[in-house]
N, C-alpha and C positions, 0 to 999 in steps of 0.2 A: 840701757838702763836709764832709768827717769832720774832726773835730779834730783838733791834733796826738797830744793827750796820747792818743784814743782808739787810732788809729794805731798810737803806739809800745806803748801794752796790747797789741794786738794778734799787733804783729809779736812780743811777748817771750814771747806766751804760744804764739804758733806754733812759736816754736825753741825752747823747751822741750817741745813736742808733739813736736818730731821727736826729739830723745833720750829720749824718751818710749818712743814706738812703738819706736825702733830700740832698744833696753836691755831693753824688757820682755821679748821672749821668752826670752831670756836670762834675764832675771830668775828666770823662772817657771821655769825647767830648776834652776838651783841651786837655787830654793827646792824643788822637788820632789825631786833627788837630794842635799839636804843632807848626809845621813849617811852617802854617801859621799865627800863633796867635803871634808867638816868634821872626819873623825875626829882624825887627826895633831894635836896641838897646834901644831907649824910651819907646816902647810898653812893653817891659817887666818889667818894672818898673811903668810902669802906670798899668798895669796889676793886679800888685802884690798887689801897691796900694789898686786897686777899689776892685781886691781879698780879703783882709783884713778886707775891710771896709763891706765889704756883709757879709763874715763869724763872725764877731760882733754882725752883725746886726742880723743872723740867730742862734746865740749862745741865744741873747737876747731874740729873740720872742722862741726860746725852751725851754726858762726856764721860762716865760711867764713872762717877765720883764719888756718885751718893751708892750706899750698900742698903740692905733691909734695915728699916729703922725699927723700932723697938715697940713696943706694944702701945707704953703710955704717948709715947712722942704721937705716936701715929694717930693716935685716940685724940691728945689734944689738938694735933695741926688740923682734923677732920671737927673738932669743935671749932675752933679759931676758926679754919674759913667757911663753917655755915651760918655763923655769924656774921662775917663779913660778906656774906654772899646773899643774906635772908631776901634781898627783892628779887632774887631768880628763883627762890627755892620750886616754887610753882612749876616752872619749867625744868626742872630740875632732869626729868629722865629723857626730856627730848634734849640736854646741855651734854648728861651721860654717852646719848648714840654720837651725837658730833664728836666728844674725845675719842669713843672708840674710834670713829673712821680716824679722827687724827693718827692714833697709835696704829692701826695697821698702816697707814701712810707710812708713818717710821717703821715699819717689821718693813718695810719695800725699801727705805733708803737706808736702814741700817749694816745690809751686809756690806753696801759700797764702802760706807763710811770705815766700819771694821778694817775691811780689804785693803784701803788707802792708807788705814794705822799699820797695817800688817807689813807693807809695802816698805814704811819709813823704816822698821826695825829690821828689815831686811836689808836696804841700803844701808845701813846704817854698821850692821854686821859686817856685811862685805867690805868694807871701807876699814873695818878693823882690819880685818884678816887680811886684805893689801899691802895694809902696810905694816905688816907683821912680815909677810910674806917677803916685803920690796927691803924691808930692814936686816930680813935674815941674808936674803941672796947681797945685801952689802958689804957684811961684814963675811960672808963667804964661809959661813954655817949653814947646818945642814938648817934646813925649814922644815 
């Protein structure tokens, strides 16, 4: 049996895998069309902005924190950052195909991640029931 501490290594370093994989192709778009995404002095801070506010948001749904959010939330967050996004808009459905690759990246690291949360409640289980078990055989009741 795997340790706890190895365990929770595991699972942390899986859900940072998955905003990993899902962020990088994205990454790699802006890094390649920087000097058009970065000229405006505004844009870059509106950028960085709506930047922040998506990697939140995709920290959240990896840790599977965030649940379906609600009509108007979802309405405004999709106004908010096409606002803060307006110098990509243009590029907008070649920005869409790189999330999508992102996101099946994570449908590929997401069952490990799951697997290694799985793992820890199961360690975690057994360790009760031990010494449930080791407690009863002390006091010399039945278990």
């Amino acid at each position: 049996m795997k340790t706890q501490g190895k365990l929770y290594a595991r699972w942390i370093f899986l859900s940072i895998l998955r905003v990993v994989v899902t962020v990088l192709p994205l990454a790699i778009t802006f890094l390649v069309r920087r000097d058009e995404y970065f000229t405006a002095p505004g844009q870059s801070l509106k950028l960085t902005i709506g930047g922040a506010l998506c990697l939140v948001l995709l920290v959240l749904a990896a840790l599977g924190k965030l649940r379906a959010l609600r009509r108007i939330v979802a309405v405004f967050g999709l106004l908010a950052l096409s606002w803060l996004f307006s110098a990509i808009l243009k590029d907008l459905t070649f920005l869409l195909f790189m999330w999508l690759i992102g996101e099946v990246c994570d449908l590929i690291v997401a069952p490990f991640a799951l697997y290694a949360r799985s793992q820890i409640v199961v360690t975690q289980t057994a360790m009760v029931t031990a010494q449930a078990v080791r407690a009863g055989a002390q006091t010399g009741g039945r278990v």
